[in-house]
BALOBA-1460 file (C-alpha; in Angstrom, 3 decimals):
// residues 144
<rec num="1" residu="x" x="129.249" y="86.819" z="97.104"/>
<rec num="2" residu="x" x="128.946" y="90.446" z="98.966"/>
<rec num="3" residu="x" x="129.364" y="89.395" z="102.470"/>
<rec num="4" residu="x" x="129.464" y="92.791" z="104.030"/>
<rec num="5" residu="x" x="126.705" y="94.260" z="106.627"/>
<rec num="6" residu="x" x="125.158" y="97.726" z="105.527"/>
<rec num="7" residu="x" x="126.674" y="100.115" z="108.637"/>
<rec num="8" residu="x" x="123.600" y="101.912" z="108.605"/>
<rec num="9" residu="x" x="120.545" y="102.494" z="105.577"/>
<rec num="10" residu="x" x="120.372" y="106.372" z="104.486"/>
<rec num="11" residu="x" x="118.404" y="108.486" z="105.276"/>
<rec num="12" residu="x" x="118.210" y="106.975" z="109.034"/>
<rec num="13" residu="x" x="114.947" y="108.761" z="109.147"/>
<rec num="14" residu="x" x="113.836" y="109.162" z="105.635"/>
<rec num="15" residu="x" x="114.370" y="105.778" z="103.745"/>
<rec num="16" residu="x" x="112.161" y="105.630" z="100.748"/>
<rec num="17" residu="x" x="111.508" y="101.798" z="100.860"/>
<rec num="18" residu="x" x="111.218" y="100.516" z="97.353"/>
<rec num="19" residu="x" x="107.699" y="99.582" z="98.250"/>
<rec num="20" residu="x" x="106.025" y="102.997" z="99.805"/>
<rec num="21" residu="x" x="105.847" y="106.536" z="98.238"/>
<rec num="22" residu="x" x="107.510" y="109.320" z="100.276"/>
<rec num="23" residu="x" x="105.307" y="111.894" z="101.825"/>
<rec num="24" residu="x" x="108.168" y="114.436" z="102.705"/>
<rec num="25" residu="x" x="111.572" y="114.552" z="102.991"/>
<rec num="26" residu="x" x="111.665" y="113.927" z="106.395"/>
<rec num="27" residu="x" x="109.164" y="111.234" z="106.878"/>
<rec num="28" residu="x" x="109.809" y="107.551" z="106.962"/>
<rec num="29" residu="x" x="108.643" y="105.598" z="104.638"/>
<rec num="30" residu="x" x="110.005" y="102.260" z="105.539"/>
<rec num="31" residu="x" x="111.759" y="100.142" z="108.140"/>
<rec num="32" residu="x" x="115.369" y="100.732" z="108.873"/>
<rec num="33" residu="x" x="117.407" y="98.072" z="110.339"/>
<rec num="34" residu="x" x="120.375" y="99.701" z="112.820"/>
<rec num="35" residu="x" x="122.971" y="97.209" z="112.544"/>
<rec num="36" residu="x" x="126.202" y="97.976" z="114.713"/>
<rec num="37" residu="x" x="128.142" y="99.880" z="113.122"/>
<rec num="38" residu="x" x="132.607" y="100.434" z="113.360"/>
<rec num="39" residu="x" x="131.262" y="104.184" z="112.206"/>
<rec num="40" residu="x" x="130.606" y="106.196" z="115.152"/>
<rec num="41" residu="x" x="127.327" y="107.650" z="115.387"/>
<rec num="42" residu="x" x="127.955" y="111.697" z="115.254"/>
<rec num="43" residu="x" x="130.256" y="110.692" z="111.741"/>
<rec num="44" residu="x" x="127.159" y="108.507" z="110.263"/>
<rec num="45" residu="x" x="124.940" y="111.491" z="110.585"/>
<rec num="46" residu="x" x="127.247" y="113.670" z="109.092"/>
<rec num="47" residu="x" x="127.300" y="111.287" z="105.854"/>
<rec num="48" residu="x" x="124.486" y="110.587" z="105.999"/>
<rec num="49" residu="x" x="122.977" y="114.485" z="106.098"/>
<rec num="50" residu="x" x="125.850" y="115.468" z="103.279"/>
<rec num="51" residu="x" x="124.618" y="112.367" z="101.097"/>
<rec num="52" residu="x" x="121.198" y="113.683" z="100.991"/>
<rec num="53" residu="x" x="122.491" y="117.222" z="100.244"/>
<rec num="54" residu="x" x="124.552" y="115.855" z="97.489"/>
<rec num="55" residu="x" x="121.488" y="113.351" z="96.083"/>
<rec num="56" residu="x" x="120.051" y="117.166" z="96.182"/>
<rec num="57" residu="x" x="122.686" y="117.824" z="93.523"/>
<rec num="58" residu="x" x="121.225" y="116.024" z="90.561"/>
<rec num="59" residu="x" x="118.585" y="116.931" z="88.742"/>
<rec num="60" residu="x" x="116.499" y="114.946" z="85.698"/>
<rec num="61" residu="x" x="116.991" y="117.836" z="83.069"/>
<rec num="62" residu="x" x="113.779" y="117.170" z="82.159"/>
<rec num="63" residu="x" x="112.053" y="118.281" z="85.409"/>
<rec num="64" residu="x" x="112.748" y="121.189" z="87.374"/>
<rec num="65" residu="x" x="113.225" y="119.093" z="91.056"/>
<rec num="66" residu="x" x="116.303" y="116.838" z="92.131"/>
<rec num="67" residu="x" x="116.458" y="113.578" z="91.736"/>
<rec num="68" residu="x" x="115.741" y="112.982" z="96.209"/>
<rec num="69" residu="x" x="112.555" y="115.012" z="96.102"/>
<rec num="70" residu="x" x="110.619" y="113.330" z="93.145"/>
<rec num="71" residu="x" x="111.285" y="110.052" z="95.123"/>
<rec num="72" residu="x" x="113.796" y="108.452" z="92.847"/>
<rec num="73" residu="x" x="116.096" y="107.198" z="95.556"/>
<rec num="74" residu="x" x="114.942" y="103.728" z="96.694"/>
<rec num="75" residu="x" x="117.308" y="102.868" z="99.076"/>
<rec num="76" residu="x" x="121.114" y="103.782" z="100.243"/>
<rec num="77" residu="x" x="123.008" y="101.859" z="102.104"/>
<rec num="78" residu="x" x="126.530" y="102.649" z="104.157"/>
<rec num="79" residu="x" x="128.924" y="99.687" z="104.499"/>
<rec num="80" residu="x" x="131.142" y="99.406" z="107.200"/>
<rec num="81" residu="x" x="133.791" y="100.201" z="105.181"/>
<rec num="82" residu="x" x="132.180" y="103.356" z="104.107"/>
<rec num="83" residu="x" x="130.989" y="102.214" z="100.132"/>
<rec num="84" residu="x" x="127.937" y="103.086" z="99.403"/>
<rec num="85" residu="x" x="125.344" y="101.175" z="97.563"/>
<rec num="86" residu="x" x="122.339" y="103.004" z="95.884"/>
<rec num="87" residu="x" x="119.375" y="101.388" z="94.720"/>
<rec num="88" residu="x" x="117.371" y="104.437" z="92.332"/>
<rec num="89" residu="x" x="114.878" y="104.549" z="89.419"/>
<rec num="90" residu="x" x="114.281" y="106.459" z="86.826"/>
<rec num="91" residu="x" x="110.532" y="108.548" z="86.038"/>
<rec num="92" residu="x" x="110.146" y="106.308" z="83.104"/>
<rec num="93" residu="x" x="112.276" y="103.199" z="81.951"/>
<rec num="94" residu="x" x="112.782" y="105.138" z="78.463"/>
<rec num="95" residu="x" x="114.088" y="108.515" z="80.242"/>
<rec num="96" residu="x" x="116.933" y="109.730" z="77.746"/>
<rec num="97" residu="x" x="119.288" y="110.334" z="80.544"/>
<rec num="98" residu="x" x="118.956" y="106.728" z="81.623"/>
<rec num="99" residu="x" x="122.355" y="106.081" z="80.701"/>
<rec num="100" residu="x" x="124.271" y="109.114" z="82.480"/>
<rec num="101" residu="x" x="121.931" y="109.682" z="85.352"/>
<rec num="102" residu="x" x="123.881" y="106.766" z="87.538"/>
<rec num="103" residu="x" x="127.164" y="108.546" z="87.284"/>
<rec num="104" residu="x" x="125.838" y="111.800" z="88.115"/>
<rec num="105" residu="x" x="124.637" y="110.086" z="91.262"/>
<rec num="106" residu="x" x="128.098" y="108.721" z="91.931"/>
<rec num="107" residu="x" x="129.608" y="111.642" z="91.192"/>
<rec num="108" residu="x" x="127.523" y="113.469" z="93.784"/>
<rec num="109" residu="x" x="128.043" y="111.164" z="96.212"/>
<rec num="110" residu="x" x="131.753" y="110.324" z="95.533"/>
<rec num="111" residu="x" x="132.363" y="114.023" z="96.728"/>
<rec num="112" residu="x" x="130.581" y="113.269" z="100.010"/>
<rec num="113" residu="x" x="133.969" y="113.296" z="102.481"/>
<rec num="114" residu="x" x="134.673" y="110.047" z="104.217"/>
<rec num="115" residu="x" x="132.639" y="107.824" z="101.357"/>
<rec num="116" residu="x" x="134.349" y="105.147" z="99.849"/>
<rec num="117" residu="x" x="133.144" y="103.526" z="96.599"/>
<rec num="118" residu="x" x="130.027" y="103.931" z="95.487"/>
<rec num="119" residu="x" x="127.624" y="101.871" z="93.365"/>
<rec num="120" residu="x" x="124.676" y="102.606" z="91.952"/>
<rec num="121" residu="x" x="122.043" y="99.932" z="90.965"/>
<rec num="122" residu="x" x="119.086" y="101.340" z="88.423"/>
<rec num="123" residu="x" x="115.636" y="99.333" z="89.648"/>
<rec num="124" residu="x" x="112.612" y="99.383" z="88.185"/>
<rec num="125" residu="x" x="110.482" y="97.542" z="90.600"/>
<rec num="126" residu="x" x="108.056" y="98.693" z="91.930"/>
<rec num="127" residu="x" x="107.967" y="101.247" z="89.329"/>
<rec num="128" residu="x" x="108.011" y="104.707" z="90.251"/>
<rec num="129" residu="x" x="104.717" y="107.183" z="90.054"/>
<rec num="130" residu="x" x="103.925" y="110.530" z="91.114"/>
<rec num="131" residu="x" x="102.700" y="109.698" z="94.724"/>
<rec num="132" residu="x" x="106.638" y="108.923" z="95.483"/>
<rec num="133" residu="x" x="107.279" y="112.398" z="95.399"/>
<rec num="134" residu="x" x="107.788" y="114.727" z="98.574"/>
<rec num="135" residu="x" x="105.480" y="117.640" z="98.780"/>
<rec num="136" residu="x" x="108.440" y="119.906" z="98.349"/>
<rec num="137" residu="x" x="108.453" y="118.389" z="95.303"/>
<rec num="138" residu="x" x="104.838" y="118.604" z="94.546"/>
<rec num="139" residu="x" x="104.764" y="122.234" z="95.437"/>
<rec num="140" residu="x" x="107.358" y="123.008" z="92.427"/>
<rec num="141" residu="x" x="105.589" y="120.964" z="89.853"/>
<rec num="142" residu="x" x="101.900" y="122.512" z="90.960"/>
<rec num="143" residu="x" x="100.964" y="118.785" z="91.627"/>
<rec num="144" residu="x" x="99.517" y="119.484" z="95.247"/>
């Protein structure tokens, strides 16, 4: 039984909330609990800015935008003792990189300096649709 307090949910003020579509990058979308943290509050920014450049990273080959932008990222959590737990979904249940497109997010994150682990959970509820994309994102598809 996983016991441990998230140290902080990332981004602080973009969260994409399983529940809401994200608007823009930079908009919150859902509540964020602050628990207390043993991570001091200048380093948690840091992660949690280079975690959102590194989501940035990844890309569905299928579409030209990362993986952050078309509002794949649910939810990211920071543990106290740094692991990081991802909850993400995928454009369609059936996408052919289904399989691979977990590890790329580890991968990116993993290179994040002073992460831990890092797990990544593939959800599917609520499903995800085109108003969970930023307008960043929107812009590059011509969906705006």
């Amino acid at each position: 039984m996983d016991t441990a307090k998230p140290a902080a949910t990332v981004p602080h003020d973009s969260v994409v909330d399983a529940t809401e579509p994200a608007t823009n990058a930079s908009q919150a979308t859902g509540a964020v609990t602050e628990p207390v943290s043993s991570i001091p509050e200048e380093e948690l920014d840091r992660i949690t800015q280079d975690i959102i450049a590194a989501l940035k990273t990844v890309y569905d080959p299928e579409i030209p935008v990362d993986i952050y932008e078309l509002g794949l990222i649910y939810k990211v959590d920071i543990e106290d003792d740094r692991s990081i737990r991802v909850d993400m979904t995928l454009t369609a249940p059936g996408c052919p990189v289904a399989g691979e497109m977990p590890g790329w997010v580890e991968n990116a994150i993993g290179t994040v300096v002073g992460v831990g682990q890092v797990d990544v959970n593939m959800v599917f509820d609520p499903p995800w649709d085109p108003s969970r994309m930023s307008d960043e994102a929107r812009v590059a598809l011509d969906m705006y």
